[in-house]
VOROSE-594107 format. One record per residue (C-alpha): chain; residue in one letter; z, x, y negated. Coordinates in steps of 0.001 Angstrom, whole numbers, plus 500000, padded with zeros to 6 digits. Layout:
BEGIN
kette:A rest:A zz:Z xx:X yy:Y
...
END
This chain:
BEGIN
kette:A rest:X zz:306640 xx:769712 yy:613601
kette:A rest:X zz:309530 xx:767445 yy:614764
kette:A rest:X zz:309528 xx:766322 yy:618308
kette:A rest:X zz:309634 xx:762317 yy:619390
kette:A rest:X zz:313234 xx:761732 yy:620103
kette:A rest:X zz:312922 xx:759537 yy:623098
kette:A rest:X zz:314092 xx:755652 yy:624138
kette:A rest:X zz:317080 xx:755288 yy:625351
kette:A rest:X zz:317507 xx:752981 yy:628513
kette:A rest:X zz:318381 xx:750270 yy:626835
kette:A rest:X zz:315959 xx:750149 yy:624232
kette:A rest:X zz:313305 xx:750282 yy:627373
kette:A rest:X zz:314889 xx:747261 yy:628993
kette:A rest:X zz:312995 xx:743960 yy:628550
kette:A rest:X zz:315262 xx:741290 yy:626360
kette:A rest:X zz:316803 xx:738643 yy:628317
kette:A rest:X zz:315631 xx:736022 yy:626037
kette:A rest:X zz:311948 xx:736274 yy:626832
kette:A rest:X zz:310529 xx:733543 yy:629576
kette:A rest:X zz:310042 xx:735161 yy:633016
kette:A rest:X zz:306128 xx:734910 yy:633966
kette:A rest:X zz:305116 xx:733557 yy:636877
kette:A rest:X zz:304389 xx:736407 yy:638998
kette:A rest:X zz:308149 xx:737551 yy:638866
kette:A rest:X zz:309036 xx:733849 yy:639125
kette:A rest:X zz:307099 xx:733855 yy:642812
kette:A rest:X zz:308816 xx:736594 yy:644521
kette:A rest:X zz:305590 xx:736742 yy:646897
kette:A rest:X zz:303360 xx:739760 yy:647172
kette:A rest:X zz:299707 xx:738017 yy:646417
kette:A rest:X zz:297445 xx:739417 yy:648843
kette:A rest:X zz:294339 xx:742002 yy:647481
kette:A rest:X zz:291054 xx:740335 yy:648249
kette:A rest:X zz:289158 xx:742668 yy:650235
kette:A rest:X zz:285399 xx:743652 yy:648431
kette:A rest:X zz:282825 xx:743901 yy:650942
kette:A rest:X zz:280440 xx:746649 yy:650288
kette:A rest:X zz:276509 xx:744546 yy:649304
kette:A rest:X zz:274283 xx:745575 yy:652220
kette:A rest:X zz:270630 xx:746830 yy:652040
kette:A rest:X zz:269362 xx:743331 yy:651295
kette:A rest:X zz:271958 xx:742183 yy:648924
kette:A rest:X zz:270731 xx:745239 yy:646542
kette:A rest:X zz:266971 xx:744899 yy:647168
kette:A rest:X zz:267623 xx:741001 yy:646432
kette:A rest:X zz:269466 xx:742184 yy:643002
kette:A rest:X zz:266640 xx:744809 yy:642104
kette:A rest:X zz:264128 xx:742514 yy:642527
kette:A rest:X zz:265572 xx:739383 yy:640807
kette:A rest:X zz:266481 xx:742172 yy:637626
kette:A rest:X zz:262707 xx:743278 yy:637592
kette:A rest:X zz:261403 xx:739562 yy:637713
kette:A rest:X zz:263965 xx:738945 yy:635243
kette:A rest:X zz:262790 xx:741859 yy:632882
kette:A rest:X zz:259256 xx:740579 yy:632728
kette:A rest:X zz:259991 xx:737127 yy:631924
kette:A rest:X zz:261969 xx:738220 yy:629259
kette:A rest:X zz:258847 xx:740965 yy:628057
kette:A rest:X zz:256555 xx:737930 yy:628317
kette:A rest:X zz:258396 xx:735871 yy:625918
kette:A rest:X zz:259094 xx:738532 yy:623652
kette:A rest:X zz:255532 xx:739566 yy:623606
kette:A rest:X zz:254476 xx:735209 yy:622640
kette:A rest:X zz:257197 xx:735165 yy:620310
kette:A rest:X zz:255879 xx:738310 yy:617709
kette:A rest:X zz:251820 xx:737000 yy:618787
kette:A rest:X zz:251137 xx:733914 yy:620714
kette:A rest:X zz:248642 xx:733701 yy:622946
kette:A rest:X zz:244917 xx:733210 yy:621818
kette:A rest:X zz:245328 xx:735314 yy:618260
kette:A rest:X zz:244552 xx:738765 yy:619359
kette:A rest:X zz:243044 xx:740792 yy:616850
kette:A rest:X zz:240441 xx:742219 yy:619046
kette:A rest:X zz:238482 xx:738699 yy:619087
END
């Protein structure tokens, strides 16, 4: 099996002719916006809203394929 014969350096270069984008164009470092870690509440707050969320969505699934007031049972 024959090998990749690899790039030379100037086949790697980038052409001149292509527009600079603006992040070489700056020159300035942008500064990494920190992530604070979600506290206790933040997560319970998320759980909660996901669950509330989840049987909402049940509930109008469960109108949608039999609306209310057509049970079988009656």
């Amino acid at each position: 099996m024959a090998r990749k014969k690899r790039k030379s350096a100037d086949a790697r270069k980038r052409k001149k002719s292509r527009v600079p984008s603006k992040k070489s164009k700056r020159n300035v470092k942008a500064r990494k916006k920190t992530k604070r870690s979600r506290s206790v509440g933040e997560k319970l707050k998320s759980a909660y809203q996901t669950v509330v969320d989840t049987i909402k969505d049940t509930d109008k699934l469960r109108n949608k394929l039999e609306p209310p007031a057509t049970s079988e049972t009656e």
